[in-house]
N, CA, C and O atoms as a MOPAC input file, in Angstrom:
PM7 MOZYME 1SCF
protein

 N    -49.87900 1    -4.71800 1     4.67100 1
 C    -48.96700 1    -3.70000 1     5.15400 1
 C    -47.63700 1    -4.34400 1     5.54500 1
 O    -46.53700 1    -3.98200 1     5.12800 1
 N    -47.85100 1    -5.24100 1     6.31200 1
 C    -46.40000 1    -6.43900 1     6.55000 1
 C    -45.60800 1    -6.82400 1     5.55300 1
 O    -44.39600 1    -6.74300 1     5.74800 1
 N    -46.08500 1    -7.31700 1     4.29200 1
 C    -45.41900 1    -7.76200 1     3.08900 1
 C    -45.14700 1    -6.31300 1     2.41100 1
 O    -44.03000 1    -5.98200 1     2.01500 1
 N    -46.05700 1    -5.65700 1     2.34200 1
 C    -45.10000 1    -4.07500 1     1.65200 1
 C    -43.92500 1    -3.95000 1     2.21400 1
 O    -42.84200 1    -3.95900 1     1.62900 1
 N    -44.18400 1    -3.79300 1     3.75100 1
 C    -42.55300 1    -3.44300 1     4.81300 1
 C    -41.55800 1    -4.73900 1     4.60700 1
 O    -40.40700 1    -4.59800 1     5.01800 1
 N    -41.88500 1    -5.86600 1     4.06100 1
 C    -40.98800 1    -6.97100 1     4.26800 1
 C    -40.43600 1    -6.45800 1     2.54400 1
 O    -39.20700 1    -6.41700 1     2.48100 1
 N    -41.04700 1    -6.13700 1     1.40800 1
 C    -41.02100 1    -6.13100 1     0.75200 1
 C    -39.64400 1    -4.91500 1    -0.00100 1
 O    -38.82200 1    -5.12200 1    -0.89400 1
 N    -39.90400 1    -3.71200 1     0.82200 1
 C    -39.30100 1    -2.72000 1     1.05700 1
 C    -37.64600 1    -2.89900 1     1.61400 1
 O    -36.60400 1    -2.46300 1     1.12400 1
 N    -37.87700 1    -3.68500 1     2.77900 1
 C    -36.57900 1    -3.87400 1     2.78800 1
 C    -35.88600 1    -4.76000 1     2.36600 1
 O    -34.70100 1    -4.70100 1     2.69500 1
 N    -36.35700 1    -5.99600 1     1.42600 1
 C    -35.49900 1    -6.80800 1     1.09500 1
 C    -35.56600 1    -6.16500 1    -0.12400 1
 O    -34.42800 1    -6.06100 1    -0.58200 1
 N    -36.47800 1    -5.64500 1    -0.91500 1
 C    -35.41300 1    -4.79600 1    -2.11900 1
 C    -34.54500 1    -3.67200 1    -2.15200 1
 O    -34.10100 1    -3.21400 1    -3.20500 1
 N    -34.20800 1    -3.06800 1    -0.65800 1
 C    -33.12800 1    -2.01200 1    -0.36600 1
 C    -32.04900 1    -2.89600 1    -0.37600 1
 O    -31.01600 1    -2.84400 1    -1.04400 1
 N    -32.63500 1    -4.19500 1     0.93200 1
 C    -30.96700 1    -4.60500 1     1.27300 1
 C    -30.31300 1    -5.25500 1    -0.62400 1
 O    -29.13900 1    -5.09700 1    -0.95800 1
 N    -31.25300 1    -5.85700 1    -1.45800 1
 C    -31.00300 1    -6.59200 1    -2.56600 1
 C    -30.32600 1    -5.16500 1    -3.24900 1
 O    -29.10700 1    -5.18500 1    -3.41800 1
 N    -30.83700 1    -4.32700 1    -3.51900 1
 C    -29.85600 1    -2.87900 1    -3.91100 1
 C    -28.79600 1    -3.28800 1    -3.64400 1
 O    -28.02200 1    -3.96700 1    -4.31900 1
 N    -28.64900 1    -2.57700 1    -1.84800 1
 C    -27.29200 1    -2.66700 1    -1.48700 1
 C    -26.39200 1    -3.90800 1    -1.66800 1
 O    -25.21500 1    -3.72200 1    -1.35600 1
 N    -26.64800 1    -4.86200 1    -2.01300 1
 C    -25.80600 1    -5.89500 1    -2.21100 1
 C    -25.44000 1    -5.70700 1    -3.73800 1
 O    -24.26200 1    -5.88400 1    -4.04900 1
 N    -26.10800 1    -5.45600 1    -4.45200 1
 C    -25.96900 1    -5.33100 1    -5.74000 1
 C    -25.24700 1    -4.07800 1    -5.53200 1
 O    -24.05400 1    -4.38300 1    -5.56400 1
 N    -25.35200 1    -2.97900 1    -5.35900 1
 C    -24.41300 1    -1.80400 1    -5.19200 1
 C    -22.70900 1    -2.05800 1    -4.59900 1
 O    -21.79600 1    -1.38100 1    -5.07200 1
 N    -22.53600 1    -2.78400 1    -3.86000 1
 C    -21.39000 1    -3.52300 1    -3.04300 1
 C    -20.81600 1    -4.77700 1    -4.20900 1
 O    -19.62800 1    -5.03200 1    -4.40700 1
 N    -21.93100 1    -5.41500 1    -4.85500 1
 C    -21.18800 1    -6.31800 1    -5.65800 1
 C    -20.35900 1    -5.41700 1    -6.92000 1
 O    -19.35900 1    -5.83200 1    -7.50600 1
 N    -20.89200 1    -4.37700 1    -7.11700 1
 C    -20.69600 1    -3.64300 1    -8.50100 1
 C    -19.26400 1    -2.99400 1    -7.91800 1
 O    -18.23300 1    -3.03300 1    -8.58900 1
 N    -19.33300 1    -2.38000 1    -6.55400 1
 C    -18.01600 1    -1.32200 1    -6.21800 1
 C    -17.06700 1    -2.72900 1    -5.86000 1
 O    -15.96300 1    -2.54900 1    -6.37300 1
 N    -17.10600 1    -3.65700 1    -5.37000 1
 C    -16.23800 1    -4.62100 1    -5.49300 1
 C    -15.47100 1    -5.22000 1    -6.58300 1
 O    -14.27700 1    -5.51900 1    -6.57900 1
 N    -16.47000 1    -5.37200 1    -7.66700 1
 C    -16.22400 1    -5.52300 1    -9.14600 1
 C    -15.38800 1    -3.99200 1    -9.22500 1
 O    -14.17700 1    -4.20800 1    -9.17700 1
 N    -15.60300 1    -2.98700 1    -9.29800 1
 C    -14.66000 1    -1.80300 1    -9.58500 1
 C    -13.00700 1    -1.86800 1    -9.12800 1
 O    -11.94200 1    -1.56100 1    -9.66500 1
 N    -13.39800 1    -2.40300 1    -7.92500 1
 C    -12.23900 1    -1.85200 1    -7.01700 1
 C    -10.96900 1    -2.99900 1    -7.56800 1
 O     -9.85800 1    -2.70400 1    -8.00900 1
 N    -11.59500 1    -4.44900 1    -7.36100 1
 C    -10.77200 1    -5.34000 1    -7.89300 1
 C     -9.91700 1    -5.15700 1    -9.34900 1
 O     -8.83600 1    -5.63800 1    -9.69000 1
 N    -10.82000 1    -4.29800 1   -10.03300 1
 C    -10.26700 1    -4.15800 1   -11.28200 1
 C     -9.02800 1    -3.15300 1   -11.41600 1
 O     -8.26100 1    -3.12500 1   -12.37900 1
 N     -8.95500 1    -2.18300 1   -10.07500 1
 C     -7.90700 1    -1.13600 1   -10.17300 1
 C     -6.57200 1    -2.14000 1    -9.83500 1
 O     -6.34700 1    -3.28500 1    -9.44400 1
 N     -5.70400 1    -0.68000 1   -10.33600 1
 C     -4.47300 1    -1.43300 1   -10.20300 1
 C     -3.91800 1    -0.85400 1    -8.74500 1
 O     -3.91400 1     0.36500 1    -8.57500 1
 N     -3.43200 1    -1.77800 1    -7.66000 1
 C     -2.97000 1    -1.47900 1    -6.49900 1
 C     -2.06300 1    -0.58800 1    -6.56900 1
 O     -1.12800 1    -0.65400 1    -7.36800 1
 N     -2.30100 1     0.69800 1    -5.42700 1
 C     -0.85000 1     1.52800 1    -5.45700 1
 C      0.28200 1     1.05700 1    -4.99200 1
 O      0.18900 1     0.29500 1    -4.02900 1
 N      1.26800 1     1.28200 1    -5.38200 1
 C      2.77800 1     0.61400 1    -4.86500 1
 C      3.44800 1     1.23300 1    -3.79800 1
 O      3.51500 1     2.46200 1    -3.81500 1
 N      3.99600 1     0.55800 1    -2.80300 1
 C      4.64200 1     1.23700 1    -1.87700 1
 C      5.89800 1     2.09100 1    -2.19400 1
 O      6.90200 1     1.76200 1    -2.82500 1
 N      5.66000 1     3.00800 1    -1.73100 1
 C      7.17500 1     3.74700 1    -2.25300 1
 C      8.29900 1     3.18800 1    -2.04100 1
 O      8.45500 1     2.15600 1    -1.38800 1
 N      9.17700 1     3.84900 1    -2.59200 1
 C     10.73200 1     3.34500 1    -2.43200 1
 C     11.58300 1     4.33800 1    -2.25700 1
 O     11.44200 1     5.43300 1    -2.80300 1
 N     12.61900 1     4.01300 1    -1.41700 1
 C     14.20900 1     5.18200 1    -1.00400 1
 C     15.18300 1     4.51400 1    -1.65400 1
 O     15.06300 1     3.40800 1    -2.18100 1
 N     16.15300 1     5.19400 1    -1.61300 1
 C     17.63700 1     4.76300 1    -1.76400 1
 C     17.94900 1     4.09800 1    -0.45300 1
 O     17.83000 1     4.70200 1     0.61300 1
 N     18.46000 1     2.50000 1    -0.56200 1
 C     19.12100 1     1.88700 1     0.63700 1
 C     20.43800 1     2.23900 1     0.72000 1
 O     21.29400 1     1.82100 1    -0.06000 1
 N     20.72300 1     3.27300 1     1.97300 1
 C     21.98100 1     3.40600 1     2.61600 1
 C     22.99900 1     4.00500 1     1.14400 1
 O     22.67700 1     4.96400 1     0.44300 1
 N     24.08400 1     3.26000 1     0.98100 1
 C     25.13200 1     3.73200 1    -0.07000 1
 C     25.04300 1     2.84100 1    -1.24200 1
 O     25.88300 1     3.05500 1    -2.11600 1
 N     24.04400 1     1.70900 1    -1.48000 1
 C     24.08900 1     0.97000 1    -2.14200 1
 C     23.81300 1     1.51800 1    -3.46300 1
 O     24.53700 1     1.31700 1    -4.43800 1
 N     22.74500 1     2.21800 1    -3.47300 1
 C     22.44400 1     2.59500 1    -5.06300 1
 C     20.96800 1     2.07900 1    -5.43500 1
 O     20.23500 1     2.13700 1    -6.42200 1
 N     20.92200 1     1.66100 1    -4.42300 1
 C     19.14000 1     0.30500 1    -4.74600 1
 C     18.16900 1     1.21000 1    -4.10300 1
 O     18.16200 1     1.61900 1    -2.94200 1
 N     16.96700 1     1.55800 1    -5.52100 1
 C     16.15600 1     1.97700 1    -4.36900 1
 C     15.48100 1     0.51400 1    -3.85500 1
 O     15.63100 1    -0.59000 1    -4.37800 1
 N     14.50900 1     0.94700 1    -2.39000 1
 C     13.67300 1    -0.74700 1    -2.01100 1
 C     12.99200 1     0.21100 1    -1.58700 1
 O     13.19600 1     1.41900 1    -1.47300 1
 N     11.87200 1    -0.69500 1    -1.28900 1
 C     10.26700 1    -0.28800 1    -0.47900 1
 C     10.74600 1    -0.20100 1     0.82000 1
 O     11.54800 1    -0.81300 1     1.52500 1
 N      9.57300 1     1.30100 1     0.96900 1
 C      9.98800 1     1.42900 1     2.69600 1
 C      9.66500 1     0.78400 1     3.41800 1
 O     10.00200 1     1.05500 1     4.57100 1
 N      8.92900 1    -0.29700 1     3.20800 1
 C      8.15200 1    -1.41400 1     3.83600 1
 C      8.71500 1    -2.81500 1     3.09800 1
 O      8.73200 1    -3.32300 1     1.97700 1
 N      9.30000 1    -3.18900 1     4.87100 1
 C     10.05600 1    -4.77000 1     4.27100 1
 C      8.77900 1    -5.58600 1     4.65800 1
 O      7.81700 1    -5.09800 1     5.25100 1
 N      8.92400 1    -7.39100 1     4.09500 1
 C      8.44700 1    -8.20100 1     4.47700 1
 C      9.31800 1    -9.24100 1     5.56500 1
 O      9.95700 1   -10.24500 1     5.25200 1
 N      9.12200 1    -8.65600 1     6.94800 1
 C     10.11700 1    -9.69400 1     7.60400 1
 C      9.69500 1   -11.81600 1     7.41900 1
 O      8.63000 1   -12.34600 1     7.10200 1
 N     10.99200 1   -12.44300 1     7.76700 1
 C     10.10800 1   -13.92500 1     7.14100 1
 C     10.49700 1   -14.31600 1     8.45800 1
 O     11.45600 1   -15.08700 1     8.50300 1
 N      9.66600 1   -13.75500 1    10.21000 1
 C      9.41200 1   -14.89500 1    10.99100 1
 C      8.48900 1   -15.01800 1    10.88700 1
 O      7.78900 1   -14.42200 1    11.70500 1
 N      7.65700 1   -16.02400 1     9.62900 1
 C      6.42100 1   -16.69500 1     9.94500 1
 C      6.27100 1   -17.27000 1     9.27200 1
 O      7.06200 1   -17.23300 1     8.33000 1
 N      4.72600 1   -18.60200 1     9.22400 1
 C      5.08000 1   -20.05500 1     8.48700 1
 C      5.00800 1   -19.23200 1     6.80800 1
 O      3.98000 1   -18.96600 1     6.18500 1
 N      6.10300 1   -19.02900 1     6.48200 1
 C      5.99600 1   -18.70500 1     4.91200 1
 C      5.48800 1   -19.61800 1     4.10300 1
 O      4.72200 1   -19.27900 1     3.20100 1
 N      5.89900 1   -21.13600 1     4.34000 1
 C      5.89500 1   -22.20800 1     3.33700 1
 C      4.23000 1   -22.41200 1     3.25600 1
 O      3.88000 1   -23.12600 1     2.31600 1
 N      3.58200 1   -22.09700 1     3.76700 1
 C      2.09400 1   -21.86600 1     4.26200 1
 C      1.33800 1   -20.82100 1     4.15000 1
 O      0.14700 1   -20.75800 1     4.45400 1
 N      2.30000 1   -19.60800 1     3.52100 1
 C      1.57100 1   -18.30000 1     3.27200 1
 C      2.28100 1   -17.78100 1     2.21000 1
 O      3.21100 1   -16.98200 1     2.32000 1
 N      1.80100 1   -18.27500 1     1.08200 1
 C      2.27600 1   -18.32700 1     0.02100 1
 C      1.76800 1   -16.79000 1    -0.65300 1
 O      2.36400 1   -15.76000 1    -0.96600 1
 N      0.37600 1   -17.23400 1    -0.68700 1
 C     -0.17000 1   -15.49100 1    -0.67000 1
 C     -0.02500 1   -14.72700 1    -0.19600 1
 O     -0.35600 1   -13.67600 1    -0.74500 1
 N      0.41900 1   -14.68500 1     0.81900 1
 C      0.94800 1   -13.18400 1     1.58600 1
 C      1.84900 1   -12.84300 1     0.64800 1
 O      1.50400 1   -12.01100 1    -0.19100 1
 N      3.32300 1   -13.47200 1     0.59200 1
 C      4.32500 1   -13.36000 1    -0.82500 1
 C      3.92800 1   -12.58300 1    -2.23400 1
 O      4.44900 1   -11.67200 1    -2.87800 1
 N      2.87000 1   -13.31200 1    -2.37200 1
 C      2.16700 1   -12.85400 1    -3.39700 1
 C      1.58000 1   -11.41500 1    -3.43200 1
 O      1.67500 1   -10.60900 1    -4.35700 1
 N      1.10100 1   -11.29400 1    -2.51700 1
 C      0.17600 1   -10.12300 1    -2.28300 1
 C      1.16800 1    -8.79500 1    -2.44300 1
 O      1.00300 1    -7.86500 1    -3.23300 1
 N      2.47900 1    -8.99500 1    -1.26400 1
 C      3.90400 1    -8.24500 1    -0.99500 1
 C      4.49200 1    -7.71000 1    -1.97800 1
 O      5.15100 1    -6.67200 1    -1.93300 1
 N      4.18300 1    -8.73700 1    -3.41100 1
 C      4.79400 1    -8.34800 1    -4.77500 1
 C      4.04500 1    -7.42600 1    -5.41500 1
 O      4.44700 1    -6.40900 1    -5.97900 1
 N      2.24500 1    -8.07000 1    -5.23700 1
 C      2.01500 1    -6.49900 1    -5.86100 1
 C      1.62600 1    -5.75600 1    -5.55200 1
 O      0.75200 1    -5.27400 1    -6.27200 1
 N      1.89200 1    -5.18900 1    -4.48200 1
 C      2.19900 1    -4.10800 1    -3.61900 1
 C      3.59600 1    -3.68400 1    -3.73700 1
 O      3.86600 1    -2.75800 1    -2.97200 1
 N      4.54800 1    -4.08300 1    -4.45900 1
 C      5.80600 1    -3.51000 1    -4.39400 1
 C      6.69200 1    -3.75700 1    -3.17300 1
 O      7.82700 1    -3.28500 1    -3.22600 1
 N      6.37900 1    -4.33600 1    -2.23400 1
 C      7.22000 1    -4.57500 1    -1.12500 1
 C      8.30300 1    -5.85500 1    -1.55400 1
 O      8.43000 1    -6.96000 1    -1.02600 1
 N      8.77200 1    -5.46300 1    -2.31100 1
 C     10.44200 1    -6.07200 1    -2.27300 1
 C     11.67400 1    -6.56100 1    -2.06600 1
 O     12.49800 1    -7.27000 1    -2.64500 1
 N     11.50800 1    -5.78400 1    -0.75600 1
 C     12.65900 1    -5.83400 1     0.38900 1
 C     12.17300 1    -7.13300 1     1.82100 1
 O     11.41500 1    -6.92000 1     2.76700 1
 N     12.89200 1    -8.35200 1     1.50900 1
 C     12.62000 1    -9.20700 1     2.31000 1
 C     13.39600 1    -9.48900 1     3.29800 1
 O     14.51200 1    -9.82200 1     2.89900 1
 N     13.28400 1    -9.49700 1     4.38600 1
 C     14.43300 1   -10.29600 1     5.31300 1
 C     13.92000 1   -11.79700 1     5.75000 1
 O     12.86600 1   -12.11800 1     6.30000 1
 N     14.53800 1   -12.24700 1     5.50800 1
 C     15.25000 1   -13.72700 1     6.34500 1
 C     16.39000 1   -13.96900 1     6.79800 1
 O     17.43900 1   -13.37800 1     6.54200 1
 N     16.15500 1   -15.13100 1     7.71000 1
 C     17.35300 1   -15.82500 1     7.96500 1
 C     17.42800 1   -17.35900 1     7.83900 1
 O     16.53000 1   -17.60400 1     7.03400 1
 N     17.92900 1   -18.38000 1     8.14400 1
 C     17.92800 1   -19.84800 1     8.74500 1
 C     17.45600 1   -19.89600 1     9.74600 1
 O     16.94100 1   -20.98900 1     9.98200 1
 N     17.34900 1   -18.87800 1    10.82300 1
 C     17.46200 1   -19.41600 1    12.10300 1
 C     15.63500 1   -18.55700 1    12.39800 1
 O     15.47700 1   -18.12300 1    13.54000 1
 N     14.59700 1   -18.39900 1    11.54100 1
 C     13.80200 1   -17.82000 1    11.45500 1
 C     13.16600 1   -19.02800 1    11.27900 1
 O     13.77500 1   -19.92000 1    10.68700 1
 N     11.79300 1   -19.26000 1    11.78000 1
 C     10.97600 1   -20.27900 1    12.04500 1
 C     11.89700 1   -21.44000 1    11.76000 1
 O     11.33900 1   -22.35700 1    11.15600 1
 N     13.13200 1   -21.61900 1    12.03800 1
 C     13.83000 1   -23.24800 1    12.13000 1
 C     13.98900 1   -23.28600 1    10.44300 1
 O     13.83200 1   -24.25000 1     9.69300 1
 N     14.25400 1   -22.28200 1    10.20700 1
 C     15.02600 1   -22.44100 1     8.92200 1
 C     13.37000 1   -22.58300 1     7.91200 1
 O     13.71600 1   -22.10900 1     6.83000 1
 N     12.24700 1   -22.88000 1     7.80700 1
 C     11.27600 1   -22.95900 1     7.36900 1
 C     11.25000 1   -21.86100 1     6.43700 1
 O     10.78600 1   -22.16500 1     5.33800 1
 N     11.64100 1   -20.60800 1     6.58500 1
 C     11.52400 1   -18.97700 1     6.62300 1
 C     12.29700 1   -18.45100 1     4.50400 1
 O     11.96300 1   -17.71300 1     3.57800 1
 N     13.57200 1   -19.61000 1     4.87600 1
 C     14.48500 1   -19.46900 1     3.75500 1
 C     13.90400 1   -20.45700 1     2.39700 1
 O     14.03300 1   -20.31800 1     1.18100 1
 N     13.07800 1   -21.70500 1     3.41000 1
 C     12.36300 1   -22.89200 1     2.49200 1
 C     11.25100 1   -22.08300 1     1.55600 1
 O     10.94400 1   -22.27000 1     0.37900 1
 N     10.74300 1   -21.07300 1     2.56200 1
 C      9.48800 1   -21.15100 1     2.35300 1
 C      9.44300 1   -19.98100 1     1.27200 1
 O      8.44400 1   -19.90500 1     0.55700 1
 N     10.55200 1   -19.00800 1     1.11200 1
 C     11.07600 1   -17.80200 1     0.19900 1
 C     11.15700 1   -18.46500 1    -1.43200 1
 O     10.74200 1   -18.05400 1    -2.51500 1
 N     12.03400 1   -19.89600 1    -0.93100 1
 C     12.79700 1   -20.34300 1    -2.04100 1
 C     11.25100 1   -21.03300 1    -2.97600 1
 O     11.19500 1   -20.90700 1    -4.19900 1
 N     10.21700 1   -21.66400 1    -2.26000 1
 C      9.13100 1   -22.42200 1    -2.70800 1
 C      8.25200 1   -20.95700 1    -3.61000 1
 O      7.68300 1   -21.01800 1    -4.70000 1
 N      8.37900 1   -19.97600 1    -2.88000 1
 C      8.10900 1   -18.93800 1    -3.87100 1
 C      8.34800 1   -18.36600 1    -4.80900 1
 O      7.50300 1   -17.74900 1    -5.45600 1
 N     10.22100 1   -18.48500 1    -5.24700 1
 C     10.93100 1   -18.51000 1    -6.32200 1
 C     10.48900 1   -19.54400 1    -7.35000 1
 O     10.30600 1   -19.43500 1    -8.56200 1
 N     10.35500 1   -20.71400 1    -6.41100 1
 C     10.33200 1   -21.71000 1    -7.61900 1
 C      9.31600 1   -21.79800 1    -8.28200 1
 O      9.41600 1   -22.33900 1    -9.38400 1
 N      8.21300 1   -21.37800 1    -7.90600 1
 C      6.97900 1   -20.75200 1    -8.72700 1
 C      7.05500 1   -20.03500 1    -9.52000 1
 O      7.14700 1   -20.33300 1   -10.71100 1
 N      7.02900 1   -18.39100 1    -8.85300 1
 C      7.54900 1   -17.21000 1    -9.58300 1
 C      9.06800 1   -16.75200 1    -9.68500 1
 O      9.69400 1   -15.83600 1    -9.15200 1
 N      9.50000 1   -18.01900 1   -10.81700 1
 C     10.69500 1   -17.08000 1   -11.27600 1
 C     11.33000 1   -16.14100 1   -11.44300 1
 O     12.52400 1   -15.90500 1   -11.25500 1
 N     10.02000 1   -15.21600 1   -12.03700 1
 C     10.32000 1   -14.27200 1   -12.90200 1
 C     10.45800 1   -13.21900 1   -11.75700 1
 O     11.31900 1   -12.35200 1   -11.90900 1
 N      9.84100 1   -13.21000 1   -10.84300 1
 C     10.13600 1   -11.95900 1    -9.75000 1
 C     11.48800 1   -12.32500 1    -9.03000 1
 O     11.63800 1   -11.73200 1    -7.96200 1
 N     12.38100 1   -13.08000 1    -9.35200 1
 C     13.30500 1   -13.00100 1    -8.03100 1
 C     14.41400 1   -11.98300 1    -8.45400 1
 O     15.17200 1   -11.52500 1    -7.59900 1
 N     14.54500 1   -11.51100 1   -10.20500 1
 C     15.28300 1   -10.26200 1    -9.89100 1
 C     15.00400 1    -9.03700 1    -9.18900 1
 O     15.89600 1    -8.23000 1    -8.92900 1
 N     13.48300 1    -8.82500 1    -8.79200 1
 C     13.16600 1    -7.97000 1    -8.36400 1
 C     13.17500 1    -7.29300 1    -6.80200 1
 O     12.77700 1    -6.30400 1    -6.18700 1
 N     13.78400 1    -8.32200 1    -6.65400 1
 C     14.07200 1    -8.06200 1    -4.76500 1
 C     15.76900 1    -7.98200 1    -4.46800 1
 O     16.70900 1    -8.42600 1    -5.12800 1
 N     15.73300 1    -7.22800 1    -3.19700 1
 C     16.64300 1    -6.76600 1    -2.78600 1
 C     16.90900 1    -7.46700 1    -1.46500 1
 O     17.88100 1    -7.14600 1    -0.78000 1

């Protein structure tokens, strides 16, 4: 009776893991929705309503960057004076990777 009940639930929980591995496999495969975008001010540009501000170790969160892009968040602020100048390093170390996205920001 013990091994039936032991039996029972480790082939539910083995389901559910297998059920979770499969909707994980699904989900990864969609394509992320994009954050919307407005018109900035008088410029003419639309940008995402959602900026990525850069006070934080960027040069170290490379994926976050990554992630920001495909999600459509576009609109970055920095400065120099943002983690000790680290902020502008750490933007540029992302360019120099992905080239190809730096027309895409505003």
């Amino acid at each position: 009776m013990f091994t039936q009940a032991i039996l029972k639930t480790t082939g539910a929980a083995g389901l559910g893991l297998l059920a979770s591995s499969a909707a994980a496999d699904f989900l990864s495969a969609q394509e992320p929705a994009l954050v919307p975008t407005r018109p900035f001010g008088k410029t003419g540009e639309n940008v995402a309503i959602l900026s990525m501000g850069g006070m934080f170790d960027i040069p170290n969160n490379q994926l976050m960057l990554r992630q920001a892009v495909k999600w459509g968040v576009t609109y970055w602020d920095t400065a120099n004076s943002y983690e000790g100048g680290n902020s502008e390093l750490g933007i540029g170390k992302y360019f120099a990777k992905y080239p190809e996205d730096r027309g895409r920001f505003f």
